[in-house]
C-alpha distance (Angstrom), angle and dihedral (degrees) to the residues before:
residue distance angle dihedral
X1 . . .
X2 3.81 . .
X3 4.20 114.1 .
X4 3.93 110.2 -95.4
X5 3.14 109.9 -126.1
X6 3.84 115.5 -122.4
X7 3.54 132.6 -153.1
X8 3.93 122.3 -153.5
X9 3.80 124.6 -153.2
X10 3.78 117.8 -151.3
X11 4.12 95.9 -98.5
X12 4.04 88.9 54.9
X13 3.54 86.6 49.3
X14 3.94 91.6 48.4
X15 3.95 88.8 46.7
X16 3.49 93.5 49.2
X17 3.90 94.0 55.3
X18 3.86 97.5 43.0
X19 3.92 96.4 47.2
X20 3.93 128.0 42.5
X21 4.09 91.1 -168.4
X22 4.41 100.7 50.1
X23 3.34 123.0 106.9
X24 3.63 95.7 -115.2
X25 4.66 89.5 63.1
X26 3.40 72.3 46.7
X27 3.49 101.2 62.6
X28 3.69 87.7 43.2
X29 3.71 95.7 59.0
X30 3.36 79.7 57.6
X31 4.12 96.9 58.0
X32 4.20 84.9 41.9
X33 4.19 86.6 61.2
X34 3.56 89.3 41.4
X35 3.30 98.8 -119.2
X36 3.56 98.2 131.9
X37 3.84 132.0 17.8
X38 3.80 111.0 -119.5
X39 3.98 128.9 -155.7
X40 3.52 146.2 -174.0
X41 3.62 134.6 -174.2
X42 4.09 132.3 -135.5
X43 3.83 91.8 -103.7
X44 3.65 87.0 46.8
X45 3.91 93.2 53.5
X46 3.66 94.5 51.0
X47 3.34 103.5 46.6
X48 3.78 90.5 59.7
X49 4.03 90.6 44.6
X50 3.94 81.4 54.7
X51 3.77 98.7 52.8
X52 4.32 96.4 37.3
X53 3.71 87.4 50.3
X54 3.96 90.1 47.6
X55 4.02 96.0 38.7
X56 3.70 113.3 9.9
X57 3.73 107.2 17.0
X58 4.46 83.1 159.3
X59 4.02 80.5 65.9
X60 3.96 100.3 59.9
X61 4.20 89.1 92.7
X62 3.84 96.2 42.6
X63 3.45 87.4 53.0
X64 3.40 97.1 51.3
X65 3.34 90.8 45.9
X66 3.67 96.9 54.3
X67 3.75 85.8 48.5
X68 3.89 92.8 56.3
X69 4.24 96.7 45.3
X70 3.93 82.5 51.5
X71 3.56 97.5 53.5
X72 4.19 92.9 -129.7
X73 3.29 106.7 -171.8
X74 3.82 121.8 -157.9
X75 4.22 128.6 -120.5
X76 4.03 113.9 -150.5
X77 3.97 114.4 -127.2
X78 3.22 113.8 -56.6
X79 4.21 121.9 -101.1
X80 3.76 112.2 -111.7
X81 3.84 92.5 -111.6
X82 4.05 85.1 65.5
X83 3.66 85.9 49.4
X84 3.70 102.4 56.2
X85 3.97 94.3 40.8
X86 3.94 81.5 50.2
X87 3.98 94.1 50.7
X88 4.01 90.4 49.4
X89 4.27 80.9 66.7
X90 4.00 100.5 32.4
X91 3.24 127.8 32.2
X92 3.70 99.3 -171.6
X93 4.00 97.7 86.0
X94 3.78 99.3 -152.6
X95 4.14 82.4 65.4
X96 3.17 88.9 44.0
X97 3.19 103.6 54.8
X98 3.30 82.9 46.4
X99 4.06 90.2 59.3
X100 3.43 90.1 48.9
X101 4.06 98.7 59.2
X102 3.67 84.3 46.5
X103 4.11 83.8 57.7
X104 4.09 92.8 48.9
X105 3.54 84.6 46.8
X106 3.87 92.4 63.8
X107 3.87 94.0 -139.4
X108 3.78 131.5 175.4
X109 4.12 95.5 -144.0
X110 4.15 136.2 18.3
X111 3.57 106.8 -137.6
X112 4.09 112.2 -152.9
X113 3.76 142.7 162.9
X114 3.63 84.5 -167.6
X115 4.12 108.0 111.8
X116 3.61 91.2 158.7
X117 4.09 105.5 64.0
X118 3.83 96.5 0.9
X119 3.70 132.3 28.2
X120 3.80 104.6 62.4
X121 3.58 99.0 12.4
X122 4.36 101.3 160.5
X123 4.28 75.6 -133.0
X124 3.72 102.2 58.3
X125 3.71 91.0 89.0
X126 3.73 81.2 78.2
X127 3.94 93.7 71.6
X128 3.65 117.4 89.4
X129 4.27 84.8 -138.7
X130 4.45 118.5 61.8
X131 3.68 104.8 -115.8
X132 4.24 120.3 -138.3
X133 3.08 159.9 143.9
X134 4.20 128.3 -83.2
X135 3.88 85.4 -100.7
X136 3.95 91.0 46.7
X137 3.68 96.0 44.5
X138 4.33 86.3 55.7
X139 3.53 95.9 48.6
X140 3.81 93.3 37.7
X141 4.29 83.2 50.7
X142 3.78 98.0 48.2
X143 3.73 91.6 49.0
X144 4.20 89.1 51.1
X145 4.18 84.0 46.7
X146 3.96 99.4 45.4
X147 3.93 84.7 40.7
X148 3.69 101.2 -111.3
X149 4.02 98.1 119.6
């Protein structure tokens, strides 16, 4: 099976650095054994700079550690196709924006902690990736792995 390629919003990102046993350091134990390919976008990167430097400035290396051992790779900005097909699902343009890396970026699966503009959005279905949580991502990989999906 070829690696799915993963893409990780800013509040998986932020849940992977302040808890070794979530789903989401999960997931990047998973990118570290290359078992899936994991990416970020630009808006995705400063977002997180903006809220460690605001609330946990001690966490900028960790993070950037964790990103390195996982083998994150980074999207450029999205084209403005991506961003229009992304505003039809969110209307909040910093996520969609962030939706619309995650479309240059080609990936199989949107990772998000976001329930309010993202996860569950009655649009999504308009993405050409599913969109979940840490927790839905694993059970969404084991079934593609075992052969269920």
């Amino acid at each position: 099976m070829t690696a799915k390629k993963v893409f990780l919003d800013a509040s998986a990102l932020i849940a992977a650095v302040h808890s070794q046993t979530s789903g989401a350091r999960v997931i990047l134990k998973l990118g570290e054994a290359g078992a899936v390919q994991l990416w970020v976008g630009p808006w995705v990167l400063r977002e997180i700079e903006n809220v460690l430097a605001r609330k946990a400035p001690q966490s900028k290396t960790h993070f950037a550690l964790l990103l390195d051992r996982a083998k994150v790779s980074i999207v450029g900005e999205a084209k403005a196709g991506a961003l229009e097909t992304a505003r039809a699902v969110v209307d909040y343009l910093p996520d969609a924006q962030v939706l619309a890396e995650a479309m240059a970026a080609e990936v199989d699966y949107f990772v998000s902690l976001d329930r309010k503009h993202l996860v569950g959005n009655p649009r999504g279905g308009r993405l050409p990736f599913p969109m979940g949580t840490p927790g839905d991502f694993l059970a969404w990989y084991r079934a593609q792995v075992s052969g269920e999906g």
